[in-house]
C-alpha positions as a printed Julia matrix, in Angstrom:
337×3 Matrix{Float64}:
 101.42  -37.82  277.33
 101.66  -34.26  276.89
 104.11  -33.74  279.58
 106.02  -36.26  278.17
 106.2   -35.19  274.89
 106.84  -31.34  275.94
 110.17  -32.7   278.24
 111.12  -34.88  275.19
 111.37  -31.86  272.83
 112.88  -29.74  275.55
 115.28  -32.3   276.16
 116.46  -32.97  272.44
 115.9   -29.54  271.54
 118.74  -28.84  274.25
 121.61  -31.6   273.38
 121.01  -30.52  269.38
 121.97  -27.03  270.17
 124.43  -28.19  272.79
 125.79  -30.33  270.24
 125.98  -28.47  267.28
 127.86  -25.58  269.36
 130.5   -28.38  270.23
 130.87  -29.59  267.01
 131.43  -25.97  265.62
 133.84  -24.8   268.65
 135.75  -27.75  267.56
 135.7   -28.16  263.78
 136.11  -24.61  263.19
 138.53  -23.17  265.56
 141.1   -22.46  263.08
 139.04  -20.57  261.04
 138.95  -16.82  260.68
 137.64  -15.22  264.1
 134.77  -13.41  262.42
 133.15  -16.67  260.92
 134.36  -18.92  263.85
 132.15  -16.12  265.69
 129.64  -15.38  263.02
 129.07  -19.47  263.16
 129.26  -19.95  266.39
 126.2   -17.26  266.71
 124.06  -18.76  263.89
 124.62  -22.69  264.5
 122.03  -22.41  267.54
 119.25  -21.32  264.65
 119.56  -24.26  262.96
 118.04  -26.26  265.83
 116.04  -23.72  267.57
 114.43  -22.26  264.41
 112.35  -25.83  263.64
 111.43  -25.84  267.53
 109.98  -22.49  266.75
 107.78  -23.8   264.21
 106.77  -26.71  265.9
 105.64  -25.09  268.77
 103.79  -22.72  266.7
 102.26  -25.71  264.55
 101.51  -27.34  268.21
  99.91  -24.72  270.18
  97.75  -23.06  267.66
  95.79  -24.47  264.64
  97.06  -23.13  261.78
  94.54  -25.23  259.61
  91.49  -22.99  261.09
  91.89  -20.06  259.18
  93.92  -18.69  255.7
  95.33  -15.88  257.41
  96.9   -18.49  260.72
  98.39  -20.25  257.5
  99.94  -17.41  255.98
 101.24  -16.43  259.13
 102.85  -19.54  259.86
 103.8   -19.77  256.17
 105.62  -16.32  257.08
 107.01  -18.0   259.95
 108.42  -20.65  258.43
 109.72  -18.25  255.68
 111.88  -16.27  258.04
 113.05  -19.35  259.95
 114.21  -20.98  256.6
 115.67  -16.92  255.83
 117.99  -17.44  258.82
 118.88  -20.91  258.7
 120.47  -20.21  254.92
 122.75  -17.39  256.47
 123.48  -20.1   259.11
 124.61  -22.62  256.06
 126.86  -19.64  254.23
 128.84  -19.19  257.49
 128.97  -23.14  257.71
 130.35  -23.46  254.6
 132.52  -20.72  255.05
 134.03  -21.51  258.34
 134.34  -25.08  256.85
 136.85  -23.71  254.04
 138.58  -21.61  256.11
 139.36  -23.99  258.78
 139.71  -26.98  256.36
 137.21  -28.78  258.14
 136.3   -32.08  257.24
 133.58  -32.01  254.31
 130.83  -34.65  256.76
 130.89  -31.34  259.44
 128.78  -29.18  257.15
 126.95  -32.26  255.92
 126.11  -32.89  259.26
 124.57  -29.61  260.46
 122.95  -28.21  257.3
 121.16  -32.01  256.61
 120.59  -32.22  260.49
 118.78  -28.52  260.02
 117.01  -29.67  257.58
 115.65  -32.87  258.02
 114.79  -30.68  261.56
 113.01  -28.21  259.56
 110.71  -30.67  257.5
 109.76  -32.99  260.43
 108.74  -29.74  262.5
 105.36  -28.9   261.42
 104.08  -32.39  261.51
 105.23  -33.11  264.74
 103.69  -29.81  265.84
 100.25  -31.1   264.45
 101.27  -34.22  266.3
 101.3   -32.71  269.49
  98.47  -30.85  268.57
  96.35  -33.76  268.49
  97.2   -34.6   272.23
  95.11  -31.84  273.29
  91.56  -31.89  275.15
  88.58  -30.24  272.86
  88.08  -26.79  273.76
  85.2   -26.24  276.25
  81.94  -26.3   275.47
  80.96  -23.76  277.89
  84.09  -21.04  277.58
  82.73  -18.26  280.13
  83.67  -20.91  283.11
  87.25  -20.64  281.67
  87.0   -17.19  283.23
  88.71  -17.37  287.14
  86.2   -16.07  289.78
  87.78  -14.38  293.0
  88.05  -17.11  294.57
  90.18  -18.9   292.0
  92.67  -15.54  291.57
  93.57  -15.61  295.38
  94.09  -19.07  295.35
  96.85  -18.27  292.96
  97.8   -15.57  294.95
  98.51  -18.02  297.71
 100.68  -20.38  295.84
 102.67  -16.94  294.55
 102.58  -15.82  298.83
 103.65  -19.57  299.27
 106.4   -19.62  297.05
 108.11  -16.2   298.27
 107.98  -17.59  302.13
 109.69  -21.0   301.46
 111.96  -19.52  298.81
 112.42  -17.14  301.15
 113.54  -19.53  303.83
 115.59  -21.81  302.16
 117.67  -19.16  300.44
 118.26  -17.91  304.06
 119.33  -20.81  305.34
 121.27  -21.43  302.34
 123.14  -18.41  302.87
 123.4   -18.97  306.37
 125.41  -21.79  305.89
 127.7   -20.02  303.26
 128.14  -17.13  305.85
 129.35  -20.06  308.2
 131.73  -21.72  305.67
 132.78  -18.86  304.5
 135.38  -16.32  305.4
 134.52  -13.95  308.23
 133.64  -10.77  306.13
 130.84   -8.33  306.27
 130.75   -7.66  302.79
 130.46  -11.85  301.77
 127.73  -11.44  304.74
 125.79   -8.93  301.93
 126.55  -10.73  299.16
 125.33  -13.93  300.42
 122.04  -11.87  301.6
 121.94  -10.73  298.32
 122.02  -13.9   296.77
 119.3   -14.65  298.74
 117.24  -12.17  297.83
 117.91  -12.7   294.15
 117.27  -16.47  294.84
 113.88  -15.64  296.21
 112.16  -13.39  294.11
 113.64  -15.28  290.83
 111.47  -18.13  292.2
 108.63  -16.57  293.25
 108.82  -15.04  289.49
 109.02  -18.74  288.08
 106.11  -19.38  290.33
 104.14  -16.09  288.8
 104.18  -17.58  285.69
 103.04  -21.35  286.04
  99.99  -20.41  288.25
  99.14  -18.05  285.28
  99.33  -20.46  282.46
  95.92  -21.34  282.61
  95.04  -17.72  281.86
  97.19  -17.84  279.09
  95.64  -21.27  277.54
  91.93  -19.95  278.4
  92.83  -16.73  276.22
  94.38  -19.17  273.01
  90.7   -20.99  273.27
  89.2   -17.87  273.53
  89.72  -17.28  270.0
  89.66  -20.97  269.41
  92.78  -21.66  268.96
  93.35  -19.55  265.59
  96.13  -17.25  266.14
  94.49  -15.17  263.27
  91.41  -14.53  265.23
  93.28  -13.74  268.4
  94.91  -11.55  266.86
  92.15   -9.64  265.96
  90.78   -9.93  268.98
  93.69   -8.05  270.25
  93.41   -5.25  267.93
  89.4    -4.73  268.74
  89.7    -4.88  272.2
  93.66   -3.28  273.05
  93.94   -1.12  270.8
  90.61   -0.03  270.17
  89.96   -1.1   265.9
  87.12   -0.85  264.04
  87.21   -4.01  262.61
  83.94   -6.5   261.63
  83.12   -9.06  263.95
  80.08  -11.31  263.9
  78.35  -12.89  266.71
  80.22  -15.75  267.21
  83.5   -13.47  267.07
  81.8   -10.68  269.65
  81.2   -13.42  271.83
  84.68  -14.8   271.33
  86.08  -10.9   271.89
  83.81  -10.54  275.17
  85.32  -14.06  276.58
  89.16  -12.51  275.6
  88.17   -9.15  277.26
  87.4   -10.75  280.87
  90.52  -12.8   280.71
  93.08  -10.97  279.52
  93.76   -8.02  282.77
  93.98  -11.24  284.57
  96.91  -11.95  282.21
  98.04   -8.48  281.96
  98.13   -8.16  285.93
  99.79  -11.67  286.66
 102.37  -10.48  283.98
 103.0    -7.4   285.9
 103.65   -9.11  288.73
 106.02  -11.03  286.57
 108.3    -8.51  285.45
 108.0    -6.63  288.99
 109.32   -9.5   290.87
 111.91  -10.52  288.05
 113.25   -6.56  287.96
 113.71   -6.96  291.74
 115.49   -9.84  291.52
 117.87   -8.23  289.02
 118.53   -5.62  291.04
 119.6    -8.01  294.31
 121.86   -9.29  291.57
 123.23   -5.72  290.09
 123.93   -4.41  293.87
 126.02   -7.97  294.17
 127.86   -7.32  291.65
 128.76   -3.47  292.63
 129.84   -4.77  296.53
 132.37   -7.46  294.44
 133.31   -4.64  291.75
 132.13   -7.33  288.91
 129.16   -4.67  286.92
 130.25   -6.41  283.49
 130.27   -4.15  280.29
 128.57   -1.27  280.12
 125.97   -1.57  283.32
 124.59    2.1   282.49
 123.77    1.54  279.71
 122.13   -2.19  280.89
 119.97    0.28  283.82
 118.7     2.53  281.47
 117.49   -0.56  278.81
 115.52   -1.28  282.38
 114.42    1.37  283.28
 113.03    2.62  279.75
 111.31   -0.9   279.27
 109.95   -0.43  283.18
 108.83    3.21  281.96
 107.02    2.14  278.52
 105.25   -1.29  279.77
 103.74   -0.44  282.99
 101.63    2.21  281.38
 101.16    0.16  278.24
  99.97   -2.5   280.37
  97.5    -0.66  282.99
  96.08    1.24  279.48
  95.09   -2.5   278.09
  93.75   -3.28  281.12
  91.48   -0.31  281.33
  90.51   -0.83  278.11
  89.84   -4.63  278.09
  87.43   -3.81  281.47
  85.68   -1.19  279.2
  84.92   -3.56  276.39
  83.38   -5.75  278.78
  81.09   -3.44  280.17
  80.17   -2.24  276.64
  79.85   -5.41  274.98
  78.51   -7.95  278.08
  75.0    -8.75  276.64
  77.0   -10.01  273.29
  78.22  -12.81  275.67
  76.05  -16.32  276.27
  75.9   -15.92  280.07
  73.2   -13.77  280.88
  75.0   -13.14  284.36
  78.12  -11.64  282.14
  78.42   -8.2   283.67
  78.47   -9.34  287.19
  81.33  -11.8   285.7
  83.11   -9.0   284.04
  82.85   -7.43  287.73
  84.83   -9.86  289.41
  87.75   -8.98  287.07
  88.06   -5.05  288.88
């Protein structure tokens, strides 16, 4: 049901934007080029900003704490924020193209019988979830577990791997007799492969993800804080139940951090198969430098970032183990190094 439900919104969420785009590119394209542009960039909020807010309304309670409400109250603030900017440039584009008036009635009522419906369906979909565990420290992946996710990852690169080859095997065949569409179909390849071993990175690690949300049962609030005790080394209150709670988030999270690593390695690889493509076919878009060095300096700050969490998460474990329910918790925290 789930499933269902999270292809549904996907699915919707997708022709509403699609459609909304259309209906602007084709309403509005004799208005002035800075609102047909300003519109065209803004339209896409009116859809996406309620899917925002649902998922936030369906993935964490907001009803288990006053500080998750205010911060989906903020949320929703900004989201409406952006979605009147969105309605001036409607309106505008509308009068300066002479659009028919049911065009803006269309999109601004659309946006905001979208906006009203999203935070109940959120708790909707909310409700299709299983109770959170009643014994959390088994949410925590032994060794065993990890490299059996390493496997599918391993998995995943070798057929990837395989049928990109093939794949460009068969365009090398079709294709014209040149070394340099040889490369570029390797390259493809390459870019093919470690793009899905990327994908693959990050569904074998979404059950670290939903283990940390339960962690701090559910309440984005107390995650939060969670974050700040244990990352970034707070002095904030916490009592038992909470310590507990920031123990279990400790031993999952450089699970997180590391499969998110992995992530962004493999994905930055990928990118550059793609980038050396497009040098060999003289195609480096606008501005590439200055494209390399956003990578690089994001490379540069998150890598250390990240490895500093870690660190820091495995030393809150070994500080704070007894305040956990298992009495075999530091031996648990071990399996984490």
């Amino acid at each position: 049901m789930r499933v269902l439900m999270y292809v549904l919104m996907i699915v919707v969420a997708t022709v509403l934007s699609l459609g909304a785009g259309l209906l602007v590119g084709i309403a509005f394209q004799d208005a002035a080029n800075g609102l047909l542009i300003a519109t065209a960039c803004t339209s896409p909020f009116l859809v996406m900003g309620p899917v925002v807010i649902g998922t936030i309304a369906g993935y964490w309670d907001h009803r288990s704490s006053a500080e998750s409400r205010r911060f989906l109250g903020w949320w929703f603030i900004g989201v409406a924020a952006i979605d009147v900017v969105a309605a001036v440039f409607v309106v505008l584009a509308t009068l300066s193209a002479r659009a028919p008036v049911w065009v803006p009635v269309v999109l601004l009522l659309g946006a905001a019988v979208l906006l009203a419906v999203a935070r109940p369906l959120g708790a909707v979909f909310r409700r299709t979830e299983p109770p959170i565990s009643e014994h959390p420290d088994g949410s925590v992946p032994d060794a065993r577990a990890i490299r059996s996710k390493v496997r599918t990852i391993a998995v995943t690169f070798v057929v990837s791997a395989a049928l990109a080859s093939v794949g460009a095997a068969l365009l090398t065949t079709l294709g014209r007799d040149d070394g340099e569409d040889v490369v570029v179909f390797a390259l493809l390849a390459g870019q093919l492969t470690f793009t899905a071993t990327a994908m693959a990175t990050v569904i074998v690690s979404l059950p670290l993800s939903r283990a940390l949300r339960d962690a701090g049962g559910r309440d984005i609030a107390r995650l939060r804080r969670f974050a700040k005790v244990v990352l970034r080394r707070k002095e904030l209150p916490l009592d038992d139940a909470d310590e507990r709670g920031a123990v279990r988030y400790a031993r999952l999270v450089p699970l997180a951090l590391q499969f998110q690593i992995a992530f962004v390695g493999l994905l930055y690889v990928a990118l550059a198969f793609q980038f050396v493509s497009q040098a060999i076919e003289g195609d480096l878009g606008v501005m590439p430098e200055y494209f390399l060095a956003a990578l690089v300096v994001v490379l540069i700050v998150v890598v250390p970032l990240t490895a500093r969490r870690i660190r820091r998460a495995r030393s809150y474990v070994d500080d704070h183990a007894q305040a956990a329910d298992d009495p075999s918790s530091p031996s648990t925290a071990g399996t984490l190094r």
